[in-house]
Kinemage of the C-alpha trace (Angstrom):
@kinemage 1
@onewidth
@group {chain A} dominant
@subgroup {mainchain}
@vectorlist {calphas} color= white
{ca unk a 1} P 140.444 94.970 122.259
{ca unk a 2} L 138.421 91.740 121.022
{ca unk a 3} L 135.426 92.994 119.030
{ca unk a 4} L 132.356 92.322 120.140
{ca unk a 5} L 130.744 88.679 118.413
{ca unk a 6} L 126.801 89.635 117.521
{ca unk a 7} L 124.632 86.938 115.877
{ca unk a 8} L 121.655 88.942 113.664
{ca unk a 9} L 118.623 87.033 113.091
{ca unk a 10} L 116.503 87.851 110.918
{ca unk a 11} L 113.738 87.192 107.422
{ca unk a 12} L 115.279 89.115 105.168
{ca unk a 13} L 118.701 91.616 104.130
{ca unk a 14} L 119.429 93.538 101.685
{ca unk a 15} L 120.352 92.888 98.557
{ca unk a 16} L 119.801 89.586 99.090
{ca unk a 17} L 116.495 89.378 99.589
{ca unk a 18} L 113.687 92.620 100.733
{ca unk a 19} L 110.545 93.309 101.475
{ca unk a 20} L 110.749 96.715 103.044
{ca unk a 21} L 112.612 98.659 105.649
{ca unk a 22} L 113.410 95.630 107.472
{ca unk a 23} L 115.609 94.289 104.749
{ca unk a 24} L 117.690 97.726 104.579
{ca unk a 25} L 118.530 97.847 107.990
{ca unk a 26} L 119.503 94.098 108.538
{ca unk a 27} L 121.978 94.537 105.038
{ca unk a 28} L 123.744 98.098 106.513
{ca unk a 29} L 124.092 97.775 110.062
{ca unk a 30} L 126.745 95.439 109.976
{ca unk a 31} L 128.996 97.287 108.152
{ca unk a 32} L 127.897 100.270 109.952
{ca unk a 33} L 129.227 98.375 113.349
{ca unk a 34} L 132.401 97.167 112.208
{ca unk a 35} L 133.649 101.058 112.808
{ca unk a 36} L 132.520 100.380 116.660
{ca unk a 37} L 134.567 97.333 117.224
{ca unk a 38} L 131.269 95.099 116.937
{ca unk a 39} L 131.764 91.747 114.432
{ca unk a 40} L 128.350 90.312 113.136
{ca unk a 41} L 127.234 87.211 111.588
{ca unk a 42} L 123.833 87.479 110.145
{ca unk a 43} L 121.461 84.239 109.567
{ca unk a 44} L 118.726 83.769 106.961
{ca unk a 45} L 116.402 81.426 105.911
{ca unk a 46} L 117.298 79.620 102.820
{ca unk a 47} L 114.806 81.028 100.286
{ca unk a 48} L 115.928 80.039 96.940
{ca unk a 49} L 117.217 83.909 95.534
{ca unk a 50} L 119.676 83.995 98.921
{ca unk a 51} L 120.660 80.265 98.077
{ca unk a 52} L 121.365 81.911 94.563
{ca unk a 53} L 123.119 84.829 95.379
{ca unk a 54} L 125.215 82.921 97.882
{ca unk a 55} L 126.158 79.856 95.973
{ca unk a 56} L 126.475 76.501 98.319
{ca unk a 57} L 128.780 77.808 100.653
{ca unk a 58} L 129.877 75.224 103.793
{ca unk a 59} L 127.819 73.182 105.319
{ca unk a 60} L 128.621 74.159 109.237
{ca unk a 61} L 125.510 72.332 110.699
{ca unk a 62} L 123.349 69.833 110.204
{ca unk a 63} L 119.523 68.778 111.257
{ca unk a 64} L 118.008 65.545 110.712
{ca unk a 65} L 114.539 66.871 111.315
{ca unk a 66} L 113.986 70.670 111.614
{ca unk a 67} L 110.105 70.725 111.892
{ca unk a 68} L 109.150 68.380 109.630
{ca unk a 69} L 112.419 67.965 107.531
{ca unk a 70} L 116.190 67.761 107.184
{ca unk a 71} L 117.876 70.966 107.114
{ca unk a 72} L 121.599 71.963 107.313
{ca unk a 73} L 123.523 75.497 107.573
{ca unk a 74} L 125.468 77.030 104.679
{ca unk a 75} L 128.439 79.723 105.372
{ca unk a 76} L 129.116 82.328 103.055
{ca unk a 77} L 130.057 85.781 102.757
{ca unk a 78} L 128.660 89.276 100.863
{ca unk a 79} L 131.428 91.404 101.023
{ca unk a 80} L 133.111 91.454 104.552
{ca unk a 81} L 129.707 89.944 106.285
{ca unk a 82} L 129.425 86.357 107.281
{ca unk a 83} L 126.192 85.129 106.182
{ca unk a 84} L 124.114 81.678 107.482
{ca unk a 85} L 121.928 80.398 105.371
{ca unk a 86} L 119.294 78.007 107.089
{ca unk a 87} L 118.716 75.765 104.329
{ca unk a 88} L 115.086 73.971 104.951
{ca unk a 89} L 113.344 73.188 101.442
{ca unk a 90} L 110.588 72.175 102.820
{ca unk a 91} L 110.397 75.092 104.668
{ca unk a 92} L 111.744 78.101 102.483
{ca unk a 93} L 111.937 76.330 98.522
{ca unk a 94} L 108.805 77.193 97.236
{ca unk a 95} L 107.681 80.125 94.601
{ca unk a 96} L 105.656 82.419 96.421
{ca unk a 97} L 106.702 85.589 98.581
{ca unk a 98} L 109.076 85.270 101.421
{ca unk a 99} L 105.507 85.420 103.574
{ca unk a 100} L 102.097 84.982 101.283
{ca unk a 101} L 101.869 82.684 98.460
{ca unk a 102} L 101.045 84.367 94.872
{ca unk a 103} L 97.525 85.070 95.905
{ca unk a 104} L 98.984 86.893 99.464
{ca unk a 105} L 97.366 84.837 101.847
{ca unk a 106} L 100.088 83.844 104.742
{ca unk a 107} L 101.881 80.348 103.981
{ca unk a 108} L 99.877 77.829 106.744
{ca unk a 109} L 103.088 76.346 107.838
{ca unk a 110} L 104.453 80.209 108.674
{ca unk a 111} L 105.119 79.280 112.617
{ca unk a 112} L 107.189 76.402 111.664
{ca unk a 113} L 109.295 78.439 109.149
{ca unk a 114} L 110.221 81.547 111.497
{ca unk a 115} L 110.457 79.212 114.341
{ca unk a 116} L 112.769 77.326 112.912
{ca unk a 117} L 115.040 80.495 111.825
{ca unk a 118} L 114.429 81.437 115.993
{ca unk a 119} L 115.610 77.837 117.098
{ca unk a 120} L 118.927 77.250 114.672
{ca unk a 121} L 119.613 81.348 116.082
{ca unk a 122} L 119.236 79.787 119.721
{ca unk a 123} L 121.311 77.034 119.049
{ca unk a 124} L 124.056 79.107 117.225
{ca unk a 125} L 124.016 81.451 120.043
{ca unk a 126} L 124.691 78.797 122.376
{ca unk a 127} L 127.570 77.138 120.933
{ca unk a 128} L 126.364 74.835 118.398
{ca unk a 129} L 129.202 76.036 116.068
{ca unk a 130} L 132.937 75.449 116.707
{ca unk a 131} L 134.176 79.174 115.882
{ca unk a 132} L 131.841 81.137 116.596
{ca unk a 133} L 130.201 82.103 119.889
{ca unk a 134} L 128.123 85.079 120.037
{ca unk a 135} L 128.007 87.754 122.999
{ca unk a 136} L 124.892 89.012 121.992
{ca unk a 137} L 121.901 87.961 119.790
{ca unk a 138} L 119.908 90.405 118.133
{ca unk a 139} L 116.649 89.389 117.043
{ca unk a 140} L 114.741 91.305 113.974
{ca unk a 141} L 110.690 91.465 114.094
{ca unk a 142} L 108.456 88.973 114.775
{ca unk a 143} L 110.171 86.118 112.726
{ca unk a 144} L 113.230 86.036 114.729
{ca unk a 145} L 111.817 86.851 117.891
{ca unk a 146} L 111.007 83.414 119.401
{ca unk a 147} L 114.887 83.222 119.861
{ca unk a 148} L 114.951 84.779 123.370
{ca unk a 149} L 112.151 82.119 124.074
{ca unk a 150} L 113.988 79.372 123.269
{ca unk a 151} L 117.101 80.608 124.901
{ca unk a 152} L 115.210 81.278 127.903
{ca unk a 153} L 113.645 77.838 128.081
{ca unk a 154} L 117.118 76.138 127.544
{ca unk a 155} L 118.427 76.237 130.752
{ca unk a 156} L 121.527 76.672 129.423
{ca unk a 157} L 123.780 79.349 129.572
{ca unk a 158} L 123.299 82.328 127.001
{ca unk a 159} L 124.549 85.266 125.434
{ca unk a 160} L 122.523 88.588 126.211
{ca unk a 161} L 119.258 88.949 123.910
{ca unk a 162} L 118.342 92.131 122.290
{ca unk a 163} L 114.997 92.380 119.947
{ca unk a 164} L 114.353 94.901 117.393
{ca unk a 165} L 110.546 96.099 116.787
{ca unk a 166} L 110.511 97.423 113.261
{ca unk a 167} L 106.933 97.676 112.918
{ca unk a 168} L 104.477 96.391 116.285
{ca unk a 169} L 101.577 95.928 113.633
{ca unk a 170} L 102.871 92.369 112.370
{ca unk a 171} L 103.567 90.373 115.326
{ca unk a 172} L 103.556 86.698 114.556
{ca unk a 173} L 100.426 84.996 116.536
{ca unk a 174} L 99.744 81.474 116.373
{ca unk a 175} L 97.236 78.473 117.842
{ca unk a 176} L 98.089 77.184 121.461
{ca unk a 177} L 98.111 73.769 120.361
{ca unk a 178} L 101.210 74.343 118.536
{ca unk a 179} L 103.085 74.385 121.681
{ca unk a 180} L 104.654 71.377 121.843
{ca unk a 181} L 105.007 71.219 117.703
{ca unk a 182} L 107.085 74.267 117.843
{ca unk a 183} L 109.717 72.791 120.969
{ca unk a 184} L 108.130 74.922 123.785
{ca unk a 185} L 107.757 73.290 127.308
{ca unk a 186} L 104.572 73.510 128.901
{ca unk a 187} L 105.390 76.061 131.834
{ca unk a 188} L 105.866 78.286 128.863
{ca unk a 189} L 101.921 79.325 128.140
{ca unk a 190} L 101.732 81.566 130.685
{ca unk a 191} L 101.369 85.259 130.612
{ca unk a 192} L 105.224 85.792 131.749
{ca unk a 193} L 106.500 83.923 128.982
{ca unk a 194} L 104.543 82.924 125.275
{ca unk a 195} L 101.029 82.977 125.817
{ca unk a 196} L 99.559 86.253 124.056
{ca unk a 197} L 95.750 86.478 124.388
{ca unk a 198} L 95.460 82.954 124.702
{ca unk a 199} L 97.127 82.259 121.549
{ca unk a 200} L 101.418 82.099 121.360
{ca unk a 201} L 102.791 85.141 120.476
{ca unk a 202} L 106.282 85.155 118.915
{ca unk a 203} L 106.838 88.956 119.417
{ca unk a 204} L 104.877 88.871 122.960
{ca unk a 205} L 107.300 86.015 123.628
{ca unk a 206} L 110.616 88.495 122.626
{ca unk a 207} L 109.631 91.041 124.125
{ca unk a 208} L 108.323 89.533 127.408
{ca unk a 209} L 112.160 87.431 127.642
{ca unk a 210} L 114.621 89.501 125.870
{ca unk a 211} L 117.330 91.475 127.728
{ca unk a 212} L 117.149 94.701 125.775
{ca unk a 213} L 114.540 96.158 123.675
{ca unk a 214} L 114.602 98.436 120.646
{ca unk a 215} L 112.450 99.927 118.061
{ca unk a 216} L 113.984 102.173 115.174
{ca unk a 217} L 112.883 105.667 116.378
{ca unk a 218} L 112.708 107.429 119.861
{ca unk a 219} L 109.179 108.674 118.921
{ca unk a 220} L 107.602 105.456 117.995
{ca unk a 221} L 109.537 103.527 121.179
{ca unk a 222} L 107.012 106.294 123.506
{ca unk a 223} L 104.253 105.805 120.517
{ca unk a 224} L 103.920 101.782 121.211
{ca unk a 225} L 103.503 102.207 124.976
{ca unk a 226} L 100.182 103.927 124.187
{ca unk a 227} L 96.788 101.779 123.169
{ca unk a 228} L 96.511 103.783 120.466
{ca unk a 229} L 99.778 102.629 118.972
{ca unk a 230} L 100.948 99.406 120.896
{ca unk a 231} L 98.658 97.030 119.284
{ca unk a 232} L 97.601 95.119 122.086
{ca unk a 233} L 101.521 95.171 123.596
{ca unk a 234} L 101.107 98.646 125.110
{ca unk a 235} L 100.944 96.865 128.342
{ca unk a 236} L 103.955 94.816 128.256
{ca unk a 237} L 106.466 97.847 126.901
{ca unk a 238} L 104.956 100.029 129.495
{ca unk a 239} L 105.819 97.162 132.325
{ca unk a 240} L 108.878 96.745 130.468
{ca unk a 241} L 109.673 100.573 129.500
{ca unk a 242} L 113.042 100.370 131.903
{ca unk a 243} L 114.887 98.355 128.748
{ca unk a 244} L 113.086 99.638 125.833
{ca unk a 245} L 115.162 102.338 123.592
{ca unk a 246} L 114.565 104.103 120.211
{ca unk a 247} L 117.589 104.171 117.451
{ca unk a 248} L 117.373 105.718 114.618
{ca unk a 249} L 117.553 103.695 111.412
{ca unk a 250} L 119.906 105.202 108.685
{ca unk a 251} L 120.663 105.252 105.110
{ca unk a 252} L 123.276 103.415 103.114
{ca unk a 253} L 125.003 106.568 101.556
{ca unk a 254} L 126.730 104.084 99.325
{ca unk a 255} L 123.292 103.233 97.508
{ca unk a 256} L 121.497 106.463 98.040
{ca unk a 257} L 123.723 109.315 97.034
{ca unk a 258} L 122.807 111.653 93.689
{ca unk a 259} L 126.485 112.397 93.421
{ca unk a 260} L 127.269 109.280 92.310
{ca unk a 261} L 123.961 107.579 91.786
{ca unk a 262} L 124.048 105.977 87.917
{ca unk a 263} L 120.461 104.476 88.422
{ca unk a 264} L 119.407 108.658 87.628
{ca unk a 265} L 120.036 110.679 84.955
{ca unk a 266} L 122.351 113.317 85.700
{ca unk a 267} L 124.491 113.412 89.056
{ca unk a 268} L 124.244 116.156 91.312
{ca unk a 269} L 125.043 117.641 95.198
{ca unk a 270} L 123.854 120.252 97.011
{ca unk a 271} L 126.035 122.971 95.682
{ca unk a 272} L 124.995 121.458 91.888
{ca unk a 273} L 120.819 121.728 92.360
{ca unk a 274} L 120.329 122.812 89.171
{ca unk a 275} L 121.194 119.380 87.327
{ca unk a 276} L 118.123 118.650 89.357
{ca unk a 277} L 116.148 119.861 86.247
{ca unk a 278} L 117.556 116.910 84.081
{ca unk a 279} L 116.144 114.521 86.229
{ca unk a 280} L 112.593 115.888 86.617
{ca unk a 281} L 112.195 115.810 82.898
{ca unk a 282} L 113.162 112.537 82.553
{ca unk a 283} L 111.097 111.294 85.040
{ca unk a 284} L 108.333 113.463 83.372
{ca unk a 285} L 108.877 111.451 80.080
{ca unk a 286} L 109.052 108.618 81.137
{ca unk a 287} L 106.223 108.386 83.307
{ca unk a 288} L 104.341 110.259 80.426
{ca unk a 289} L 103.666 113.010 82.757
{ca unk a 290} L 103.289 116.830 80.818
{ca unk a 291} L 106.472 118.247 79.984
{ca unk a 292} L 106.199 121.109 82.221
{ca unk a 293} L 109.182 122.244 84.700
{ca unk a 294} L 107.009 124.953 86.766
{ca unk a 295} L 104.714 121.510 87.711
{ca unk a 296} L 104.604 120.627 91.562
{ca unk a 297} L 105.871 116.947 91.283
{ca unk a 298} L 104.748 114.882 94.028
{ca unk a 299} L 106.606 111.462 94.255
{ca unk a 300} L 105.586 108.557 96.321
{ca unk a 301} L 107.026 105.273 96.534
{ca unk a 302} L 105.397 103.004 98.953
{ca unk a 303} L 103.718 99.980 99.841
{ca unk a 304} L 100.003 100.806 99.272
{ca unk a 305} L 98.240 100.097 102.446
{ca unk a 306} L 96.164 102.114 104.972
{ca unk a 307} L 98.907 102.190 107.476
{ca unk a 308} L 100.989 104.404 104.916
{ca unk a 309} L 97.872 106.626 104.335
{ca unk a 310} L 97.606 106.662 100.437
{ca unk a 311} L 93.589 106.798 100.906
{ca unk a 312} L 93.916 109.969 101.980
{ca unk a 313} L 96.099 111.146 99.143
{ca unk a 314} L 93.193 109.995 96.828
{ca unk a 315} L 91.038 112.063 98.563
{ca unk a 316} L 93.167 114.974 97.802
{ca unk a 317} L 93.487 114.716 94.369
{ca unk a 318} L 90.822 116.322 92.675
{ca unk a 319} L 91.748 119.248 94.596
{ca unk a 320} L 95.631 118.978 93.579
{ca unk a 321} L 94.791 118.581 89.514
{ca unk a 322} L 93.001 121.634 89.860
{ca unk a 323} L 96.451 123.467 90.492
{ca unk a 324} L 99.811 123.004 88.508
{ca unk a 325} L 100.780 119.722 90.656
{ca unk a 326} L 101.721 116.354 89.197
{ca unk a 327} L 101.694 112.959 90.798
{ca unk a 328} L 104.515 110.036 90.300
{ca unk a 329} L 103.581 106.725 92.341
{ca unk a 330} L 105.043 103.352 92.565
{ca unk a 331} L 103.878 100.500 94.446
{ca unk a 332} L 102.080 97.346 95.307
{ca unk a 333} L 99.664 96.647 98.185
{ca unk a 334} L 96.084 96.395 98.519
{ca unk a 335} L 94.070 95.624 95.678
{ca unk a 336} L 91.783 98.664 95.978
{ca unk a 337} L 94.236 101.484 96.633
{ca unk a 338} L 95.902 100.216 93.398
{ca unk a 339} L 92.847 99.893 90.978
{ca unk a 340} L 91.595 103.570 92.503
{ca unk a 341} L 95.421 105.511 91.969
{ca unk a 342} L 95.268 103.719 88.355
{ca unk a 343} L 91.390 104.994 88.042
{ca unk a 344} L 92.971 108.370 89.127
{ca unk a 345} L 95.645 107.605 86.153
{ca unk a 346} L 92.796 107.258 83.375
{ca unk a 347} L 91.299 110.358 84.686
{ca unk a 348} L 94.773 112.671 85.019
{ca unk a 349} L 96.542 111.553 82.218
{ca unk a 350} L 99.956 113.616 82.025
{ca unk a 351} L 99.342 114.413 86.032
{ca unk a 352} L 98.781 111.312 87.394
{ca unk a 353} L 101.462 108.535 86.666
{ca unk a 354} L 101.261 104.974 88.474
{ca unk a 355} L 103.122 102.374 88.527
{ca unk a 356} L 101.880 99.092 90.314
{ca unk a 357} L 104.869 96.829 91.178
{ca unk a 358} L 108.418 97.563 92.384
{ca unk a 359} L 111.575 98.967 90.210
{ca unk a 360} L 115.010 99.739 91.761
{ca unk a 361} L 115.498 102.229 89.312
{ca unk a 362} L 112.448 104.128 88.864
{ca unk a 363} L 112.300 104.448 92.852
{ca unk a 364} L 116.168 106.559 92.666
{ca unk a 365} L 114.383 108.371 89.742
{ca unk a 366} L 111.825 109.501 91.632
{ca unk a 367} L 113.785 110.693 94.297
{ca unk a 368} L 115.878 112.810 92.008
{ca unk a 369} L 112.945 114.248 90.183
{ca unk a 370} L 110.783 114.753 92.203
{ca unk a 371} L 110.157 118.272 93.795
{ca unk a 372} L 108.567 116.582 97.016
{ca unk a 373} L 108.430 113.574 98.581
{ca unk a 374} L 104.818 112.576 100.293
{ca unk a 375} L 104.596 109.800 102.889
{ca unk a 376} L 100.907 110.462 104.929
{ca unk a 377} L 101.844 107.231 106.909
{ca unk a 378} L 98.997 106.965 110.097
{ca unk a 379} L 101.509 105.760 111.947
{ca unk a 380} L 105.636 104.822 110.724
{ca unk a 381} L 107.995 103.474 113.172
{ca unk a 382} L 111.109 105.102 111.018
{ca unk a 383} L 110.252 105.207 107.668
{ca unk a 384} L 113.466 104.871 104.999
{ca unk a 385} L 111.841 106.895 102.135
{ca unk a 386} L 111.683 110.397 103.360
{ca unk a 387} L 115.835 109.854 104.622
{ca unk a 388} L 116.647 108.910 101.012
{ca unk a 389} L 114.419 112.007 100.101
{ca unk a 390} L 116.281 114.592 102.256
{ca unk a 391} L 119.621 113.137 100.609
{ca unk a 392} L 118.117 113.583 97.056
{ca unk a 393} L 116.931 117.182 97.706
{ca unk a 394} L 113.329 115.595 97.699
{ca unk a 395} L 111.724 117.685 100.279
{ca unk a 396} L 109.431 115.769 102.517
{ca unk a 397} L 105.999 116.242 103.481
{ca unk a 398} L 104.876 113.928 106.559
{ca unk a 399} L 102.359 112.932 109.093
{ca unk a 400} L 104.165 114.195 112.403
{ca unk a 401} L 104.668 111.124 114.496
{ca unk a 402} L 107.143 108.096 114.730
{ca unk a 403} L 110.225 108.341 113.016
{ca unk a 404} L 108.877 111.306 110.551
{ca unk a 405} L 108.192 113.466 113.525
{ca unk a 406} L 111.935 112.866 114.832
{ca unk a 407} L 113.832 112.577 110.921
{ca unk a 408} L 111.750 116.023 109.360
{ca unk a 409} L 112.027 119.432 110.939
{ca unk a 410} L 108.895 121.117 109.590
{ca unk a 411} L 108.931 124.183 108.118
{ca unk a 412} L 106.943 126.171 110.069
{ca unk a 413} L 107.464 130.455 110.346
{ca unk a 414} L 109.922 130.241 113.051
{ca unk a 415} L 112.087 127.416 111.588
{ca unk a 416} L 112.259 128.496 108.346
{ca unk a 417} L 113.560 132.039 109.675
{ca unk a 418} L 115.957 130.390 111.690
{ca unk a 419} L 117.398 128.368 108.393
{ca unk a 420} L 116.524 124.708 110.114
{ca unk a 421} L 113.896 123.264 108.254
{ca unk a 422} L 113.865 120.247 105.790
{ca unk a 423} L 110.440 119.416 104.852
{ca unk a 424} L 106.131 120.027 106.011
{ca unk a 425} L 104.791 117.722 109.163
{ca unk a 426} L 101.106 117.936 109.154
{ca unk a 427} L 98.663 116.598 112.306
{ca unk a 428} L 96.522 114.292 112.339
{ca unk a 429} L 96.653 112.143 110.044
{ca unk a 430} L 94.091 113.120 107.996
{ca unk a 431} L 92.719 114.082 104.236
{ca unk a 432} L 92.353 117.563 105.303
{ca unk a 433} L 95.377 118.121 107.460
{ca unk a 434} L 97.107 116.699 104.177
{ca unk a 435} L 95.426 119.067 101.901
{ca unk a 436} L 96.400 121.917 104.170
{ca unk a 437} L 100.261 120.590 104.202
{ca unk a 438} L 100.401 119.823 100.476
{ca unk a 439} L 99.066 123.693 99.423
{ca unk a 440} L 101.831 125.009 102.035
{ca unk a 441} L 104.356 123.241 100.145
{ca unk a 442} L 103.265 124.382 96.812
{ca unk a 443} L 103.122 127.967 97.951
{ca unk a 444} L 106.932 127.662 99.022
{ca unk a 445} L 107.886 125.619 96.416
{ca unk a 446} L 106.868 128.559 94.068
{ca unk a 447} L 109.694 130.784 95.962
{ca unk a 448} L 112.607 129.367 94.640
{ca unk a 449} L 114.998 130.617 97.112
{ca unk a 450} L 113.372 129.520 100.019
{ca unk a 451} L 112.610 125.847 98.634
{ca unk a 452} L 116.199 126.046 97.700
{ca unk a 453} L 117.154 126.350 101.244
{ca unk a 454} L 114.779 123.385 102.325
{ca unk a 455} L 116.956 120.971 99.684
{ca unk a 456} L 120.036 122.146 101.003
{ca unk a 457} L 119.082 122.121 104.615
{ca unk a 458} L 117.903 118.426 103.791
{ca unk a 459} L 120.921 117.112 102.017
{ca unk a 460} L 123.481 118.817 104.521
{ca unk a 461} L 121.406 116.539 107.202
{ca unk a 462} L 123.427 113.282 108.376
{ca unk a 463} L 121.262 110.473 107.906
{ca unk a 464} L 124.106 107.646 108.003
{ca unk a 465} L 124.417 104.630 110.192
{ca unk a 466} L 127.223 106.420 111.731
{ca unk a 467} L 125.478 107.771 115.010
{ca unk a 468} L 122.636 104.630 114.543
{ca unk a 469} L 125.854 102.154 114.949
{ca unk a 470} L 127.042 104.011 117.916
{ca unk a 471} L 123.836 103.891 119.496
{ca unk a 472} L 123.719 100.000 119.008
{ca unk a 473} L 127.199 99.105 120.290
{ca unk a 474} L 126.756 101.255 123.270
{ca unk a 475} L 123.458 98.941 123.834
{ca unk a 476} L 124.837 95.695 122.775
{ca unk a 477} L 127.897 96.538 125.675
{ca unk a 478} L 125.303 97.539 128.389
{ca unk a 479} L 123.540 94.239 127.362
{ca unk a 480} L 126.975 92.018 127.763
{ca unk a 481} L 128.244 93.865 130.803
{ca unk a 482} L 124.765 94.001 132.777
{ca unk a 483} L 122.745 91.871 134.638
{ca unk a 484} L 119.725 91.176 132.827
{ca unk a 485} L 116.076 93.266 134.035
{ca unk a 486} L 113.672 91.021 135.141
{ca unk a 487} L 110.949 90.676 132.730
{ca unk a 488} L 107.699 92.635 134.618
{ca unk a 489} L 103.826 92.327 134.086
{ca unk a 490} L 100.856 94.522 134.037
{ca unk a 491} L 97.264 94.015 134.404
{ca unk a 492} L 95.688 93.668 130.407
């Protein structure tokens, strides 16, 4: 049987370039879908470390002016993936973030640079290159969600659109004057196809004109039909609720396994815990946290932002240093968070280690050192962390919604009897419902046998793309083989 032909668009994959989550799901799935008879070509825009990693590749395409300059299409390969690389320098070559320049504030020209990733996807999806003509183009986030748009706006005949919601919070909103700058007709402002609160919304635009819908947990898809959590789109998915779906992300057990990790410092499974040990102490020297293998280690390894919580962990604290409990953090984020966990530094020193900034290696440290694995997120549409903690032996402790609530079965009387549980949910989100699920922990953690059978329980749990890929290819075949659902409204 042919495989199926699926063109990923997207801002960023792993390990060529990442942010976040985003990045880890765009750089696994592919391989992931190969088992399910589904081929997939993934483009990016031509920031200078992909150009890099990539090397020149083929030029396949070529634009004379792609908003406001030439631009022309590498091909290359990582692995057994295809790769396009949208080269634009006037678009992508500069030294800043992939978003924010150095100082974080969003690039001004940011509609042209995503739309531009959208329109080469819409062309490529419509036969712009000789050998290759998709079945189905999946769009990833806001950045790559103005593809269905264009697509839809075409006239021309298309392949069936699926877009992926991997966090509703960042959603891509621009000035209505822009219109005709960014290649939209005019019957497009309207509330059935771009116009989002009389701005143009490139994920309002997606989602209104896609085919399929997804987010990466069943939880958060119900989550971001509410006001609470829809951020103004609650409307829309509810109108729209017929095609919208909840996968799973997973975990690249290639990269995250402690059996044959050699970022840590001793290897271990579930039926070798005890080389655990190793790897707390040398995450306890190295962070120069105590020496002291009865501590409660706490690891977190985050972006540092309200979404994910962390204000509430410094509320905690004094309360936590005034029992045998030690704190490992890495990240970057807001400013504040990170001068106040390094403030909490200065005042813990040997229980409180920070570290402000991102390191492959110290983040598979943690893992495999620490006892437990925090991530208070208010709300998490999936949430990668606390899967690469149940594979370590890391045992979670979450807020229970989104993808926590679904990944983390918490240890309450009856599941821990029953030999199912894998980590502590606590609700709300809150400093005090936090403080009640942190002393839980470190009163089981202090019964060895029964923590024991959380690690276990954890790292016996399947968190691969295996069942995530399945999930996909059945979706990207309803997609092909369907007619498309009308997009609906509802009244704001």
């Amino acid at each position: 049987m042919k495989p199926l032909e699926v063109l990923a668009v997207a801002s960023e994959m792993s390990p060529l370039v990442k942010t976040g989550g985003l990045a880890d799901v765009v750089g696994a799935l592919p391989a992931a879908l190969r088992a399910e008879g589904v081929e997939t070509r993934t483009l990016l825009p031509g920031y200078p470390d992909v150009i890099a990693a990539l090397g020149a590749g083929e030029t396949s395409l070529a634009f004379d002016d792609l908003f406001g300059g030439p631009a022309w299409l590498h091909e290359g390969r990582l692995g057994e993936d295809v790769i396009y690389t949208l080269v634009a320098p006037h678009l992508y070559a500069r030294a800043g973030g992939l978003y924010t320049d150095a100082n974080g504030v969003d690039y001004p020209d940011n509609a042209f640079r995503f739309a531009a990733l959208a329109w080469v996807g819409a062309e490529i999806a419509q036969g712009a290159l000789a050998d290759f003509l998709p079945d189905v183009l999946h769009a990833h986030d806001w950045q790559a969600a103005l593809a269905p748009a264009y697509l839809h706006y075409s006239g021309r005949p298309r392949p069936a659109t699926i877009v992926t919601v991997h966090n509703i919070a960042f959603q891509g909103q621009f000035a209505k004057e822009l219109l005709d700058d960014l290649r939209l007709p005019p019957q497009s402002f309207q509330m059935e196809g771009v116009e989002y609160y009389g701005a143009i919304g490139f994920l309002k635009a997606g989602l209104q004109l896609c085919d399929r819908i997804t987010t990466v947990s069943p939880s958060y898809a119900l989550e971001i039909e509410t006001p609470e959590f829809g951020m103004g789109l609650d409307g829309l998915l509810r109108a729209r609720a017929n095609v919208v779906s909840g996968i799973l992300n997973g975990v690249d057990e290639a990269v995250w396994s402690p059996a044959t990790d050699s970022r840590i410092a001793a290897r271990y499974d579930a039926g070798r815990l005890d080389r655990r040990a190793k790897n707390k102490a040398t995450l306890q020297r190295r962070l120069h946290l105590d020496a002291d293998p009865e501590a409660f280690v706490l690891g977190v390894v985050s972006r540092l932002s309200w979404q994910k919580g962390h204000d509430m962990l410094l509320a905690t604290l004094p309360a936590l240093m005034a029992r045998r409990v030690q704190l490992a953090l890495i990240g970057t984020g807001d400013k504040h968070l990170e001068e106040s966990f390094l403030a909490a530094q200065d005042a813990y020193p040997g229980r409180v280690a920070v570290t402000i900034g991102y390191s492959e290696d110290m983040a598979h440290l943690i893992q495999a050192g620490a006892d437990a694995f925090l991530v208070p997120s208010r709300f998490e549409p999936c949430g990668l962390t606390q899967l690469y903690a149940l594979r370590y032996g890391a045992v979670p402790i979450v807020s229970r919604l989104g993808g926590l609530k679904d990944t983390i079965v918490d240890a309450n009387e009856m599941a821990l009897q029953a030999g199912v549980a894998t980590g502590f949910q606590f609700s709300p989100p809150s400093a005090e419902a936090l403080a009640l699920a942190l002393r839980q922990a470190e009163r089981v953690f202090r019964d060895k046998e029964t923590w024991r059978s959380l690690q276990v329980n954890g790292m016996k749990t399947d968190v691969s793309w295996r069942h995530p890929a399945r999930r996909y290819a059945a979706l990207y075949r309803e997609a092909v083989s369907g007619d498309a659902v009308p997009s609906l409204s509802l009244p704001r």
